[in-house]
C-alpha positions, 0 to 999 in steps of 0.5 A: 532499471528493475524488470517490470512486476505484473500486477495482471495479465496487462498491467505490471509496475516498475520498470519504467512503466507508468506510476502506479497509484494503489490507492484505498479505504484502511478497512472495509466499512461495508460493501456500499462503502467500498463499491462506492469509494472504488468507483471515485478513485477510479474516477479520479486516477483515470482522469489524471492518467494513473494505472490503479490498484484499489486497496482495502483489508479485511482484517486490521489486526493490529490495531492498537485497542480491543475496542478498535474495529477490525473489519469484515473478516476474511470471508466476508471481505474477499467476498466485498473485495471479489465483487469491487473487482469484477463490477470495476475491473480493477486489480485488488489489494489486501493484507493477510497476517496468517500463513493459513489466509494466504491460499484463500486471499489468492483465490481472490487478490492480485496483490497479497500484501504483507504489513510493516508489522510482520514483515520479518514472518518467515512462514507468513511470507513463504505461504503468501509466495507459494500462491503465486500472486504478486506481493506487497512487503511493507518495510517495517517501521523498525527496520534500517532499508538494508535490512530488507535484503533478507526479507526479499530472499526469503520471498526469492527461494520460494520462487517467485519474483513478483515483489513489491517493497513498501517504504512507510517511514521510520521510528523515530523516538515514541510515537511518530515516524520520519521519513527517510528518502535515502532508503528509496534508492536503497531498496530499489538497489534490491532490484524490485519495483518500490513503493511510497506509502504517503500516508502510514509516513505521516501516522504518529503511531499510538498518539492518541491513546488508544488510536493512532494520530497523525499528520495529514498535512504532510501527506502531499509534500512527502509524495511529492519528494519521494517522486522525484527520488523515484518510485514505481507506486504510489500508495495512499489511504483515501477516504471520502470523510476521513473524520468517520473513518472506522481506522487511520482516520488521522492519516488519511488523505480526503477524497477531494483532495486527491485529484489535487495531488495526483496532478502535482505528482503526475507533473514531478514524474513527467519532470523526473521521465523527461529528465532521465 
């Protein structure tokens, strides 16, 4: 079994502790939203008994138009991100794409995460380890899981092991992913704490033209499997009207629906735990 990976001085993932959900909007709307939106999922995770990590970038840079919304920036959205987590307590999660947004990020963040889409930046991932601060990698879309190796030992020789590896699906063929559940058990034989992301899993990358669409409906038998191959993390975007949802609006699993969903992972772990 992996060694446990802190998060906070009390709370850490893997290692036999309990399943952590990261759970939140794709991108900060507004500080309302996200204020609000944190204090749901809390809500909802502490009653299905799921430690939380509550996600939200400040920054979407690579959405697939000009026209799409980004986000608040860095300033503003740690600024957003710094208040969620000093009015709920609860550890905070966003993505950098730049060496330079690192420092500042980590002033700020508990988990530093790295998108699918640069996973591969050596310079992006040695400036995010310099801070210290537990990572999140995703693993890219494009990448076979045992081309993760090299990723964690670039993250390794700047001296840190607080590392998270992300599984968010595979290309397969144009515009849409598959899910691959022979890379958990390959990635988790890394030695670091593994991650499901249910709902970039179910994205069909640039369906729509100028967004990406997807298939929600997916979203729960998926995390539902990749629980009982094993996983340390749940990873889930979740939004309390996905249909107005400023980005990933197609993927991402609606507010109500996520009690729902946590009883039945909840009860697959339990299943998988007492099995062991």
């Amino acid at each position: 079994m992996n060694a446990p990976v802190p998060i906070t001085d009390s709370l850490s993932v893997g290692g036999g502790k309990p399943l952590l959900l990261i759970a939140g909007p794709c991108v900060i709307e507004s500080e309302a939203h996200c204020l609000a939106l944190s204090e749901k999922i809390k809500s909802t995770a502490d009653e299905h008994g799921f430690p939380l990590v509550f996600k939200a970038s400040f920054d979407k840079a690579n959405r697939t138009s000009v026209r799409s919304y980004r986000g608040p920036g860095l300033d503003k959205g740690l600024e957003i991100l710094a208040r969620v987590r000093r009015e709920t307590g609860l550890p905070v999660l966003s993505d950098i794409h730049e060496p330079a947004q690192a420092a500042p990020a980590a002033e700020v963040l508990d988990v530093i995460q790295i998108p699918a889409f640069l996973c591969r930046q050596t310079d992006l991932l040695l400036a995010a380890a310099a801070t210290g601060r537990t990572l999140n990698i995703k693993k890219g879309q494009f990448l076979a899981p045992g081309d993760a190796a090299p990723i964690i030992e670039k993250v390794r020789s700047a001296g840190t092991s607080r590392l998270l590896l992300t599984e968010r699906g595979t290309s397969f063929g144009y515009n849409n992913l598959v899910v691959d559940l022979r890379s958990l058990p390959i990635l988790r034989s890394f030695g670091v704490p593994i991650v499901f992301d249910a709902t970039h899993s179910v994205q069909l990358p640039g369906g729509q033209g100028e967004r990406s669409g997807g298939q929600p409906e997916f979203i729960e038998p998926l995390a539902r499997a990749a629980t009982a191959v094993g996983i340390d993390a749940l990873f889930l975007e979740v939004h309390d009207d996905p249909s107005r949802a400023l980005s990933d609006a197609s993927s991402a699993l609606p507010l109500d629906c996520l009690g729902s969903l946590l009883k039945k992972v909840r009860a697959v772990d339990a299943a998988i735990r007492e099995s062991s």
